[in-house]
SERO-4910 file (N, C-alpha, C, O; in steps of 0.05 Angstrom, whole numbers):
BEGIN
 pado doro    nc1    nc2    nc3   cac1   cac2   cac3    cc1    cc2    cc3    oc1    oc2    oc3
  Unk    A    567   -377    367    565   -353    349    543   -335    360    522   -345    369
  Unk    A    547   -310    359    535   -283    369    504   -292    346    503   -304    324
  Unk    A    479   -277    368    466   -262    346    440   -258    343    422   -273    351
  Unk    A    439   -244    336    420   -208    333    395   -219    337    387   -237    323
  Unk    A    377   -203    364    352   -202    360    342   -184    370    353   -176    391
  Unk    A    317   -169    360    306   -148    358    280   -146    382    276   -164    398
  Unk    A    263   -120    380    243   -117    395    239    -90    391    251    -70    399
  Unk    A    215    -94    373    209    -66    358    180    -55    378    164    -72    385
  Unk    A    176    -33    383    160    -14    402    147     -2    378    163      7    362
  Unk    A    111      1    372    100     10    359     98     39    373    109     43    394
  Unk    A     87     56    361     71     82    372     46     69    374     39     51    359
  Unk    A     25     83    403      4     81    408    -14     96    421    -21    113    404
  Unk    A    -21     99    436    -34    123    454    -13    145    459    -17    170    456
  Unk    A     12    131    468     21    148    470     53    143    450     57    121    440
  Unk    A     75    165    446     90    158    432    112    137    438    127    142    457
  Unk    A    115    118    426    139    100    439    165    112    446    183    101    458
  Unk    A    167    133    438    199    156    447    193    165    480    208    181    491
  Unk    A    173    153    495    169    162    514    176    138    525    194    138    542
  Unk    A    159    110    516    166     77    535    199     83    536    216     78    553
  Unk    A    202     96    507    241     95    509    251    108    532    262     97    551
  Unk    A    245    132    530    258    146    562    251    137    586    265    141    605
  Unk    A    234    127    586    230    109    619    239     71    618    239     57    639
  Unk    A    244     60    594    258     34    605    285     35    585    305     22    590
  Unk    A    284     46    570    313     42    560    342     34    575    360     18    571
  Unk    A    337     48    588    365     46    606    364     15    618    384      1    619
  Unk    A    340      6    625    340     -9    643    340    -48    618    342    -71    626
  Unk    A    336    -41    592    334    -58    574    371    -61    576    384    -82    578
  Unk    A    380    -37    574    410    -46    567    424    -65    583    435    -86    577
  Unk    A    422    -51    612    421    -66    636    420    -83    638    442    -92    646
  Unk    A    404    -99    636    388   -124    625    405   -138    610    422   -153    619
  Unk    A    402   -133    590    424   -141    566    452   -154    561    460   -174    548
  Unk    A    470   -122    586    492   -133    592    494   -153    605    506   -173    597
  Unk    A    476   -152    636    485   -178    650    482   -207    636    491   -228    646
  Unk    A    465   -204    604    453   -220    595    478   -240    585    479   -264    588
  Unk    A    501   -221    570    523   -221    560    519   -205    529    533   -215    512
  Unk    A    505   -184    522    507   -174    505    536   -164    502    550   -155    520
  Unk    A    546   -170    468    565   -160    464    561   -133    444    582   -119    442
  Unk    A    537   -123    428    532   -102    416    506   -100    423    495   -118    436
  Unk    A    488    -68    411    469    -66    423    458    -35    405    471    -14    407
  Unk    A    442    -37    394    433    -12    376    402     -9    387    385    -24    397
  Unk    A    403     22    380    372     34    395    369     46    362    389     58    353
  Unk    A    346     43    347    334     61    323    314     72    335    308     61    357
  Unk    A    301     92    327    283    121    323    270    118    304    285    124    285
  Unk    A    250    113    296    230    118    273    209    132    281    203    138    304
  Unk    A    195    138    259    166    155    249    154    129    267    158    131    291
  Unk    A    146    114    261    134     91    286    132     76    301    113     61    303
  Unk    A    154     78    316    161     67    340    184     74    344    190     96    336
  Unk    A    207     58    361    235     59    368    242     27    372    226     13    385
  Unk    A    266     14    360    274    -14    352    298    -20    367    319     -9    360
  Unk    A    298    -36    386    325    -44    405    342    -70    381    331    -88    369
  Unk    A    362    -65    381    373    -99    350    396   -101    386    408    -82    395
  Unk    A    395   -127    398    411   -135    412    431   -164    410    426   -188    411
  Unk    A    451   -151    407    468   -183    398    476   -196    428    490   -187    446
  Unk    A    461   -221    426    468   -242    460    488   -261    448    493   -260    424
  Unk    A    496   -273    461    513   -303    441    503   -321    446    519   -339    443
  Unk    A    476   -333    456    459   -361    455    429   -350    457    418   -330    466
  Unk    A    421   -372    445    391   -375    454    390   -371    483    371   -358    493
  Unk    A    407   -380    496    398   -390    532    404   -356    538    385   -348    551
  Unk    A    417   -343    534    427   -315    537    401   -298    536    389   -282    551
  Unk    A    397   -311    507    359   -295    502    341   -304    520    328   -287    531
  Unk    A    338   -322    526    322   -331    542    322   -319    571    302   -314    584
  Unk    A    354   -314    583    354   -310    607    351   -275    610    343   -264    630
  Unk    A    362   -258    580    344   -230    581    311   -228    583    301   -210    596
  Unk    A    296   -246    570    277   -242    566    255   -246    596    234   -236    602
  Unk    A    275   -271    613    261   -275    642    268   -241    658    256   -230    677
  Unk    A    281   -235    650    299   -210    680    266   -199    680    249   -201    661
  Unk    A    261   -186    713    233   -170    713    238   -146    698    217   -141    686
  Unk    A    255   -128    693    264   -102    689    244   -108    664    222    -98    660
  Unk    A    259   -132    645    252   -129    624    224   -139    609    217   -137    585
  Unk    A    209   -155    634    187   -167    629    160   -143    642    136   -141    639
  Unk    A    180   -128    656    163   -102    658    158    -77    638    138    -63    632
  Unk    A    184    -79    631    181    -64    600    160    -70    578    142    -55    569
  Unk    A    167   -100    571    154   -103    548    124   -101    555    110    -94    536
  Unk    A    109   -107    579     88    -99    581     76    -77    583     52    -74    578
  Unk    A     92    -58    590     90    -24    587     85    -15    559     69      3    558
  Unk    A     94    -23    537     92    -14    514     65      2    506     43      0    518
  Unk    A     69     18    486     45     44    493     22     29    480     -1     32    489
  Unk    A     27      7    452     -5    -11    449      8    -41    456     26    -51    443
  Unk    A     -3    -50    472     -1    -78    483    -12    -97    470     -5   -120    475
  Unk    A    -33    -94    449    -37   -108    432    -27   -117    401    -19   -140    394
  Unk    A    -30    -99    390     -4    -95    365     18    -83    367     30    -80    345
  Unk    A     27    -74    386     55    -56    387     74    -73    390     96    -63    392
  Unk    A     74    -92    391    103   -102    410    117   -123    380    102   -140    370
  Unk    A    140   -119    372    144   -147    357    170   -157    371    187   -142    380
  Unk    A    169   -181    371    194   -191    387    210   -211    369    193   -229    366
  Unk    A    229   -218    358    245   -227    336    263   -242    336    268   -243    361
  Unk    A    281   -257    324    300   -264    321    315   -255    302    311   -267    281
  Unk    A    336   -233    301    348   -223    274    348   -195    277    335   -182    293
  Unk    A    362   -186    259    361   -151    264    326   -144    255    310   -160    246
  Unk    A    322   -122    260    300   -113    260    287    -81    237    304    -67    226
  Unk    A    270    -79    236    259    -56    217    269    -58    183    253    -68    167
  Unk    A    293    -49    174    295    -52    147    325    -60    147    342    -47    136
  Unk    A    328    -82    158    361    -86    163    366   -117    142    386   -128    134
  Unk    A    335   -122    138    345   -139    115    346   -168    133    343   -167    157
  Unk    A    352   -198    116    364   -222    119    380   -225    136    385   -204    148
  Unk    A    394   -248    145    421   -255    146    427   -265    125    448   -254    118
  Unk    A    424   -274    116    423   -298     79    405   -279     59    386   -265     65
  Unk    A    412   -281     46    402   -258     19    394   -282      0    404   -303     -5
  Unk    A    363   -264    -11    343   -280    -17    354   -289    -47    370   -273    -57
  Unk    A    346   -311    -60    357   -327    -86    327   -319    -99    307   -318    -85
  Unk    A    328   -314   -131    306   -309   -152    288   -341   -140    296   -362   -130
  Unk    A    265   -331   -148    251   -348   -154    244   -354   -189    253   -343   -209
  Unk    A    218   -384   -186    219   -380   -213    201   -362   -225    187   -355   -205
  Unk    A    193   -351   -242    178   -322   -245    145   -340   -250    142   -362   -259
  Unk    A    127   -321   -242    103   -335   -246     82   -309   -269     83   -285   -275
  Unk    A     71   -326   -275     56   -310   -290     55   -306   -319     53   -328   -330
  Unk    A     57   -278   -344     73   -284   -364     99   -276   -367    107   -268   -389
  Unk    A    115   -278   -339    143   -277   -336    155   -304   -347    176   -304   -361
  Unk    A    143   -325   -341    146   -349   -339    141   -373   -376    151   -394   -386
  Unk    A    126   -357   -381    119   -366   -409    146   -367   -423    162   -350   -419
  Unk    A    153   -394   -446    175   -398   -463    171   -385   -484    148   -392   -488
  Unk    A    176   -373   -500    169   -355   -518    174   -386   -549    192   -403   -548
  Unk    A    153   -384   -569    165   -405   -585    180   -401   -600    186   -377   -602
  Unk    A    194   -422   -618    219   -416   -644    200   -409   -663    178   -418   -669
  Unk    A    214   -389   -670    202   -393   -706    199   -413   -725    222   -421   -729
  Unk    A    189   -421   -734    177   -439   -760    190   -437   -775    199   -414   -777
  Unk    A    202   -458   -798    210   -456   -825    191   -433   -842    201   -410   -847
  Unk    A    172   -439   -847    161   -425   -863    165   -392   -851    181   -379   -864
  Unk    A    158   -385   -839    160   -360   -826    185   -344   -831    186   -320   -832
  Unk    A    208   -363   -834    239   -351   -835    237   -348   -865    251   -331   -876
  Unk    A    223   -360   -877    229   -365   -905    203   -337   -925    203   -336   -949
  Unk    A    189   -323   -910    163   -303   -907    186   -281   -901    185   -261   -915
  Unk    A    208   -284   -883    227   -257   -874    248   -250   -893    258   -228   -899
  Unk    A    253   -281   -905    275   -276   -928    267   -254   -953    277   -233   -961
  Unk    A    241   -271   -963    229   -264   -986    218   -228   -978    217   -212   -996
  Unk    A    214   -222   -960    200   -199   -953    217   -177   -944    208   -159   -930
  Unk    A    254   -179   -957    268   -164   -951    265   -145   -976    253   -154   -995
  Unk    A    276   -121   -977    273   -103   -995    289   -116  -1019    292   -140  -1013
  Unk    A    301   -112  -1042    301   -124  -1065    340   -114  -1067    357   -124  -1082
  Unk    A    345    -88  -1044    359    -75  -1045    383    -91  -1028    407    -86  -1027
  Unk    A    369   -112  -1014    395   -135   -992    391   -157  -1010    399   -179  -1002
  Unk    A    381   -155  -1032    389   -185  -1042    404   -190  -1068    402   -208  -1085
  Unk    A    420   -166  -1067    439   -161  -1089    465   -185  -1084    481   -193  -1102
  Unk    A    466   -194  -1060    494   -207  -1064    484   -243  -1072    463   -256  -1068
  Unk    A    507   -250  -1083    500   -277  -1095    490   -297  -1081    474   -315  -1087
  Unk    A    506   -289  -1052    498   -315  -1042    470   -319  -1023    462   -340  -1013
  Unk    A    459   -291  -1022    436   -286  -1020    407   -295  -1037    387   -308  -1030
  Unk    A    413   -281  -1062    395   -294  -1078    396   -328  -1083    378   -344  -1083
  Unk    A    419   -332  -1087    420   -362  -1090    402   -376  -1066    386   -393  -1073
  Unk    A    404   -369  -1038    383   -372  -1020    352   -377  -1018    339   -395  -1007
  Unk    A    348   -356  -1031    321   -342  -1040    318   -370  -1065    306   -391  -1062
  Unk    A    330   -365  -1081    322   -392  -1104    331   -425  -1093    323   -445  -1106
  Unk    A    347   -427  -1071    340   -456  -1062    318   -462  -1048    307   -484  -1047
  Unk    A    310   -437  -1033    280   -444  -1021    252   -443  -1034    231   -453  -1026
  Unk    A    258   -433  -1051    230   -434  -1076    232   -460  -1094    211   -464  -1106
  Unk    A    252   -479  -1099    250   -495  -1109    247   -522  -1101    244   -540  -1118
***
């Protein structure tokens, strides 16, 4: 089974739309002989994100040896924080597996209690005089007082 891994280019001294125009070409390159079967370039406000689909680890592995491409990634415009290198699509592309609730923490999490006898019997009595016209209401009201 195919699948997706990324290599996101920060901005740094200089703009990563520039590392793009001078190795891009040569990442794809790369890629194909790698056996890429798809291959996306994004553009952002902070960098530029290669998402490349190989069909093995060993595939990844043998893009990641090529010099083209071990020359690239050292080119990147900050060599210290710029570079992220991934397994999976990249930037805001999300999971492969979509995340399940957790249990809520905090007072998300609190059981709220039952009401009390007495308390239900405080709600009965404290209805207006105007809901306790029907019989089987008051009869209510007088089995709990006695």
């Amino acid at each position: 089974m195919a699948e997706w891994f990324s290599i996101e280019v920060l901005n740094g001294p200089f703009p990563a739309r520039t590392w793009f125009d001078a190795y891009a070409d040569m990442m794809v390159e790369a890629g194909i002989r790698a056996g890429a079967s798809n291959w996306q370039w994004h553009h952002h406000r902070w960098g530029v994100l290669l998402e490349i689909e190989l069909p093995s680890d060993l595939a990844w592995e043998a893009f990641r040896e090529v010099a083209a491409v071990k020359a690239a990634l050292d080119a990147v415009p900050d060599p210290v924080n710029g570079l992220l290198v991934h397994r999976g699509r990249g930037g805001s592309a999300g999971s492969r597996l979509p995340r399940h609730p957790h249990p809520r923490a905090g007072s998300g999490a609190v059981v709220l209690p039952l009401p009390d006898e007495e308390s239900a019997l405080w709600d009965v009595l404290a209805d207006p005089p105007s809901r306790l016209t029907g019989a089987g209401r008051v009869g209510l009201v007088l089995d709990c007082l006695a």
